[in-house]
C-alpha positions in Angstrom: 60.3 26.4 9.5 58.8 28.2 12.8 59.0 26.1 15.8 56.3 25.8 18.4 57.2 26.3 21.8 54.6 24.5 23.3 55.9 21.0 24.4 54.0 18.3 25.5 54.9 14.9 27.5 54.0 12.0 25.0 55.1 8.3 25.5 57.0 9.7 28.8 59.1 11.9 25.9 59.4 15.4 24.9 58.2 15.7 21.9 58.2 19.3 19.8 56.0 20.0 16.9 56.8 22.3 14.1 54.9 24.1 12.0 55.2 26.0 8.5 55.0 25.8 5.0 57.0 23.8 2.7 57.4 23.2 -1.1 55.2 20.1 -2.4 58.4 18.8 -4.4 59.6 18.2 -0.5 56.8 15.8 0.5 56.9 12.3 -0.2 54.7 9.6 0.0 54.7 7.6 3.3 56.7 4.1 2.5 53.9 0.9 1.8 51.4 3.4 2.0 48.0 1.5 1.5 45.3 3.5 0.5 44.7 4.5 -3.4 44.2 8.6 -4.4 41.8 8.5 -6.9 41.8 11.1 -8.9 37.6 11.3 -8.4 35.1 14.0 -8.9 36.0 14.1 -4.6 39.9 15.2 -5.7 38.5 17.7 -8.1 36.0 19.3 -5.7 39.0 19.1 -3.3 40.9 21.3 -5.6 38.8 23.5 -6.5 38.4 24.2 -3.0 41.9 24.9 -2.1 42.2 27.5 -5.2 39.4 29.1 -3.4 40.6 29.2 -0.1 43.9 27.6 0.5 44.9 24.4 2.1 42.4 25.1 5.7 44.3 21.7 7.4 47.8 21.5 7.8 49.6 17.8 6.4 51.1 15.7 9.0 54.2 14.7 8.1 58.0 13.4 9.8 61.2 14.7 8.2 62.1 11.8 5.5 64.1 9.0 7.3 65.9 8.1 4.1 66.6 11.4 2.5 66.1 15.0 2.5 62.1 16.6 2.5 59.3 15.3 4.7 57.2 11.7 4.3 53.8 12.5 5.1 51.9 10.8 7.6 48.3 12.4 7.1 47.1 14.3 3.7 47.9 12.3 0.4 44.9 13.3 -1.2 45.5 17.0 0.2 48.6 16.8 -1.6 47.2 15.4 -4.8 44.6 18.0 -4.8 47.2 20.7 -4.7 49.5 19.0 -7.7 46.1 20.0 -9.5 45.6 23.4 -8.7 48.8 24.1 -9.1 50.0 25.1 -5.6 53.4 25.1 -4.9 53.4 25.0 -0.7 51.5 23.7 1.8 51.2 23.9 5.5 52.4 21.0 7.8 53.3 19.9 10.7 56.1 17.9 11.4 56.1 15.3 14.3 59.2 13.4 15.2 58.1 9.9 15.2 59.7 6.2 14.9 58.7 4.3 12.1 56.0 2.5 14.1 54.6 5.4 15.5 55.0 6.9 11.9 52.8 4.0 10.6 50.2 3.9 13.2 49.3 7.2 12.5 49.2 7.3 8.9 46.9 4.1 9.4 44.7 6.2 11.7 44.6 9.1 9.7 43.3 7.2 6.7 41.0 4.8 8.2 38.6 8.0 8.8 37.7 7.6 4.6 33.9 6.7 4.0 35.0 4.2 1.7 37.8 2.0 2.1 38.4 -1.3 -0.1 39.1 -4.9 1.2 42.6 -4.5 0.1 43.2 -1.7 1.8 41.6 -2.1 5.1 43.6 -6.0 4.4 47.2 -4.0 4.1 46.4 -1.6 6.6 45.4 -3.4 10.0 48.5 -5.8 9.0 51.1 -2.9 8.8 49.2 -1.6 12.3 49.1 -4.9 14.1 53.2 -5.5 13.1 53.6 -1.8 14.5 51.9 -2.1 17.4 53.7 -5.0 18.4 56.9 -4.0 17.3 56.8 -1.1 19.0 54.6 -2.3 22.1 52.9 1.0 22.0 49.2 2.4 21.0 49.4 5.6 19.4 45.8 6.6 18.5 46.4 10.0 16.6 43.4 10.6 14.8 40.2 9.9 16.4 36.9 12.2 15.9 38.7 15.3 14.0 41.4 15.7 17.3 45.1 14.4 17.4 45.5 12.2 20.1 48.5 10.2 20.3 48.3 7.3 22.9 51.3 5.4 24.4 51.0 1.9 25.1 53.6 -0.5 26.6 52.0 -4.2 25.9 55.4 -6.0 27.0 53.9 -6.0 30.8 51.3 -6.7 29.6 49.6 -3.7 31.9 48.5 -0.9 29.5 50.2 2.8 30.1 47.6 5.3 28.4 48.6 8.7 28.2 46.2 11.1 25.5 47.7 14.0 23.8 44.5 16.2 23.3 45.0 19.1 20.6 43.4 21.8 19.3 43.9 24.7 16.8 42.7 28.1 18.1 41.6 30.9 16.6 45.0 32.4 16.0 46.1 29.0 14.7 48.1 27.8 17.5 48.1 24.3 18.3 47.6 23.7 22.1 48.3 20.5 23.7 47.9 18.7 27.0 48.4 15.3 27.8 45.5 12.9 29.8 46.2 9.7 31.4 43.6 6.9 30.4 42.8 3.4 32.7 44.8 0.5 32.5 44.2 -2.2 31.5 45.0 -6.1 30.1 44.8 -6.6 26.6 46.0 -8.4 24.1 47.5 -6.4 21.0 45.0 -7.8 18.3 42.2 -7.1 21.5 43.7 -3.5 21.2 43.5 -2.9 17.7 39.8 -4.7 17.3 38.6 -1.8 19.8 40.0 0.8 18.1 38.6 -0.2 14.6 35.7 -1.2 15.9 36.2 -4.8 14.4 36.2 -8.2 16.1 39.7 -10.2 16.3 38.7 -12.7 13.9 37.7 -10.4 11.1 41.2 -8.5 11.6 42.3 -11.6 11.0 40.4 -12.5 8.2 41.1 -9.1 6.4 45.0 -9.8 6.9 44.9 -13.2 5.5 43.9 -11.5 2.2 47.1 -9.8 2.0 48.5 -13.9 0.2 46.4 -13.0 -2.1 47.8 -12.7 -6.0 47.1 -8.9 -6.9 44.7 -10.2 -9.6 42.2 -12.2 -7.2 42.9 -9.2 -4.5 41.3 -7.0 -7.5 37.8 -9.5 -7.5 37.4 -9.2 -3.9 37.7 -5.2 -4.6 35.3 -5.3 -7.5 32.6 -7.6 -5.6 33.3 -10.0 -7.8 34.4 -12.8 -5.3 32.9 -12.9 -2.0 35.1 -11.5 0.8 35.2 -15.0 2.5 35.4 -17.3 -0.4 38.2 -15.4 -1.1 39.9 -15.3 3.1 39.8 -19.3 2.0 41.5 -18.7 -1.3 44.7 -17.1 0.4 45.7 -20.4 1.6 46.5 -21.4 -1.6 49.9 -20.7 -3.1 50.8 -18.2 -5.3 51.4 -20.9 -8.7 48.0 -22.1 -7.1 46.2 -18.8 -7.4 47.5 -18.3 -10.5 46.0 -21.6 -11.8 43.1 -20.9 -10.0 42.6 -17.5 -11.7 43.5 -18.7 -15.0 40.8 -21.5 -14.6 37.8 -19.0 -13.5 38.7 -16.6 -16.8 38.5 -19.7 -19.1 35.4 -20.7 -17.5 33.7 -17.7 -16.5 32.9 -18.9 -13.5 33.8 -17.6 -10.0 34.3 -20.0 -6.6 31.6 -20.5 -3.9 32.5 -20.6 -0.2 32.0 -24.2 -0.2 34.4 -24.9 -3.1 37.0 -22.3 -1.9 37.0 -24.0 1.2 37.6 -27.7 -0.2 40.4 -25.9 -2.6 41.8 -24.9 0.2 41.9 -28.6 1.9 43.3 -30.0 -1.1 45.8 -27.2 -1.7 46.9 -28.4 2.5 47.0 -32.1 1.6 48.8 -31.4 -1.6 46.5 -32.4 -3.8 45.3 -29.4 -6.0 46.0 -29.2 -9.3 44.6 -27.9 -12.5 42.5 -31.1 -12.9 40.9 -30.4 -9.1 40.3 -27.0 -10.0 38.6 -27.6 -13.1 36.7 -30.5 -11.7 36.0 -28.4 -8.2 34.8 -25.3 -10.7 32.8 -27.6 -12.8 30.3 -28.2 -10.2 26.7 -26.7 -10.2 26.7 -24.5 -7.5 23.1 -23.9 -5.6 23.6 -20.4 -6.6 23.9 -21.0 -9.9 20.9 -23.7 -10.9 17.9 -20.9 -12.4 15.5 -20.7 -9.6 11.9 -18.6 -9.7 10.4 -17.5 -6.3 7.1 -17.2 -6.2 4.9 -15.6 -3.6 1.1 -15.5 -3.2 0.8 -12.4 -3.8 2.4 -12.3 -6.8 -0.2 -14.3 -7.9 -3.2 -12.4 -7.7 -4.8 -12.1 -11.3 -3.1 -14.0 -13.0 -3.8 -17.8 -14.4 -2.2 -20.4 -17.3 -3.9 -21.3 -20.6 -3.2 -23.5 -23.6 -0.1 -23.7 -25.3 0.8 -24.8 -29.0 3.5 -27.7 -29.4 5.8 -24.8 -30.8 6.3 -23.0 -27.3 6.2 -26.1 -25.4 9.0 -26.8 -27.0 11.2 -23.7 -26.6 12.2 -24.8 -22.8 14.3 -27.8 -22.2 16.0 -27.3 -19.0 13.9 -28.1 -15.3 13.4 -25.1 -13.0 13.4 -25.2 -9.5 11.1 -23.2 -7.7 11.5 -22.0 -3.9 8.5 -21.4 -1.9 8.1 -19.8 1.5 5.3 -21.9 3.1 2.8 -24.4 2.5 0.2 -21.9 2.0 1.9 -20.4 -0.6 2.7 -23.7 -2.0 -0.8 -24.3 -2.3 -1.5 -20.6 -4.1 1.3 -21.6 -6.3 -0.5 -24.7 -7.7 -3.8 -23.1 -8.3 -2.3 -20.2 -9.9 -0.4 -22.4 -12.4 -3.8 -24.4 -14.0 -6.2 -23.8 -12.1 -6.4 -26.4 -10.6 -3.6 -28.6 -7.9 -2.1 -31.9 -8.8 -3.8 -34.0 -6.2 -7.4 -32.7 -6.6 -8.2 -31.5 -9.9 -10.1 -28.5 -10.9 -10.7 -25.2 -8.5 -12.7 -22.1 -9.2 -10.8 -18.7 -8.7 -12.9 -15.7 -7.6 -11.2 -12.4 -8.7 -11.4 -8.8 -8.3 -15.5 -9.3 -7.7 -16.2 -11.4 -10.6 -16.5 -14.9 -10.7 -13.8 -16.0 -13.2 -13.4 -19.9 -13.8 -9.6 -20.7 -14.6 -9.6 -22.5 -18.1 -8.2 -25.8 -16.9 -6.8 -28.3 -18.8 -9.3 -31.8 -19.0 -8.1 -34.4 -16.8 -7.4 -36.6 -19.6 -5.3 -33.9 -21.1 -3.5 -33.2 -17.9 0.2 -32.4 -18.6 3.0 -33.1 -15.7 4.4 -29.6 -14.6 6.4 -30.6 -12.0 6.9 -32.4 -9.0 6.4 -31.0 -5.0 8.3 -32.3 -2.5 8.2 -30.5 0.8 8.5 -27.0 0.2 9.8 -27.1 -3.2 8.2 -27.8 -6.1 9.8 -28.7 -9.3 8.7 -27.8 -13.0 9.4 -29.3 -15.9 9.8 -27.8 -19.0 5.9 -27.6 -19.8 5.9 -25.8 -15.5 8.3 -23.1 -16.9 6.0 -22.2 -19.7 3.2 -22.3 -17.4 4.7 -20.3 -15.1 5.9 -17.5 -18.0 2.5 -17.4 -18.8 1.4 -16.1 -15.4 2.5 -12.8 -17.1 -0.7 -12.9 -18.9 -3.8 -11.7 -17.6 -6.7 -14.2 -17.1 -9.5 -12.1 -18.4 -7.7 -12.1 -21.6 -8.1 -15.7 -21.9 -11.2 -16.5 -19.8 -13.6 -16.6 -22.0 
């Protein structure tokens, strides 16, 4: 391994970097590392890349504090990409670093992704925030392409900054110099919200999802539970979740914010059990009654008609229909018969021709619905009337 002479002052230390090359059977992953490598269409450009032209960014990595080899620090997916084309070494460079250094820069390093899941932002600002204050330093060591570690003593609470500003020159030398930064008060959650560029109480929120069962951890990572319906869920306990889940696969159904958050009373009063979650998951949630919007617009050229007994039949279920304003309210009504439920029959004038909407005779007049407010409610003779609006009116004005 060739050492680097340059040495730079970082957290008031010495601190020498090596670089080289070493075998990949020496590296090893960094310990509760967080973040998946997929093995995407991404890894495989990756690697064909490096066959092409080599591994162009060194891995960061600290010699292996329980063993012999390196862990690394920065570069998992460089590593995996290698393991698939087949190379053997790869360049590094070592840092010495505590474990809570060690961790605050592999989080660094990894939050750079495009796209990173729930789970793993969750596991990551934890392991962070518990360095951080363990170690009562900020070490910021990736930020914008440039390795700049930052020391940060929050015991005083005063902050210390000092930035370790490097760069790789054309000769591939690494050349360092430290920068003070301002001080400052802050609190360590204040600290990391500014680096991530995320307010305390979603840090906190992401954390919380860490008491989360794997399996529910998984919905929030496939969008199939909302992220705060399922910040709610984590105060449940584990043989909760694990009701809880078994409950939503029976049912097919999946928790609203509203009934996470009254699972998660009950769980706190000690009253949730698998009666409450079935009864709680039983309810009709607002998002799940069938709604239609309608807008004016959508409208335009369009008009009801006669139906036999036979389709009248084939609904059985009201619809609730949401409405933006009164005056599309109004458009609404005429567009379903032709005419509105409080005064009767209304000429339409379409596309330049004056069309008369086949209405229905007042002593025939069938109840579509009720309007209250803004909403207007159809019965199961308003669905059909609505599902006709698909129909054009000149084929049925005659």
């Amino acid at each position: 391994m060739k050492k680097s002479k340059e040495l730079c002052s970082l957290w008031n230390n010495e601190q020498e970097l090596q670089t080289g090359n070493v075998r990949i059977s020496e590296l090893h992953e960094f310990k509760g590392h967080p973040f998946r490598v997929e093995h995407d269409m991404q890894l495989f450009e990756l690697s064909r890349s490096i066959e092409e032209k080599g591994v162009l960014v060194p891995l960061i990595v600290r010699p292996n504090t329980d063993g012999e080899g390196y862990e690394i620090i920065a570069g998992h997916r460089r590593k995996a990409a290698c393991e698939c084309a087949g190379v053997d070494t790869v360049p590094v460079m070592v840092m010495q670093l505590d474990d809570a250094e060690a961790t605050i820069a592999m989080i660094d390093s990894n939050l750079q992704r495009e796209h990173i899941r729930p789970s793993e932002k969750a596991f990551a600002y934890k392991m962070k925030l518990e360095a951080m204050k363990q170690q009562g330093k900020r070490n910021d060591l990736f930020q914008d392409g440039t390795l700049s570690p930052v020391g940060t003593k929050l015991d005083n609470p005063t902050l210390e900054l000092n930035q370790l500003v490097c760069s790789y020159d054309d000769l591939g030398k690494w050349e360092l110099d430290s920068q003070p930064l301002e001080k400052e008060r802050v609190r360590t959650d204040e600290l990391l919200a500014r680096q991530i560029g995320e307010s305390r109480n979603q840090i906190a929120r992401y954390i919380r999802l860490t008491n989360l069962i794997p399996k529910i951890l998984d919905m929030v990572d496939e969008e199939k539970l909302a992220f705060r319906s399922a910040v709610e869920l984590s105060y449940l306990s584990e043989e909760e979740q694990y009701e809880l889940h078994a409950v939503m696969e029976l049912e097919q159904v999946i928790p609203s914010l509203s009934q996470a958050n009254r699972m998660k009373r009950m769980s706190q009063s000690g009253k949730l059990d698998m009666d409450m979650l079935y009864e709680i998951l039983g309810e009709e949630k607002p998002n799940q009654r069938e709604k239609l919007k309608i807008y004016a617009d959508s409208l335009e050229g369009y008009n009801s008609f006669y139906f036999s007994e036979e389709i009248l039949s084939t609904l059985d279920r009201n619809k609730n229909i949401k409405v933006r304003d009164r005056a599309t309210l109004f458009n609404l009504v005429i567009g379903l018969n032709g005419y509105t439920v409080s005064t009767g029959v209304i000429s339409k004038e379409l596309n330049g021709e004056n069309i008369i909407a086949k209405p229905l005779k007042v002593e025939e007049y069938m109840c579509v619905g009720t309007i209250k407010q803004k909403n207007m409610t159809l019965s199961r003779y308003g669905k059909v009337y609505m599902e006709s609006l698909k129909i054009h009116i000149s084929e049925y004005a005659k």
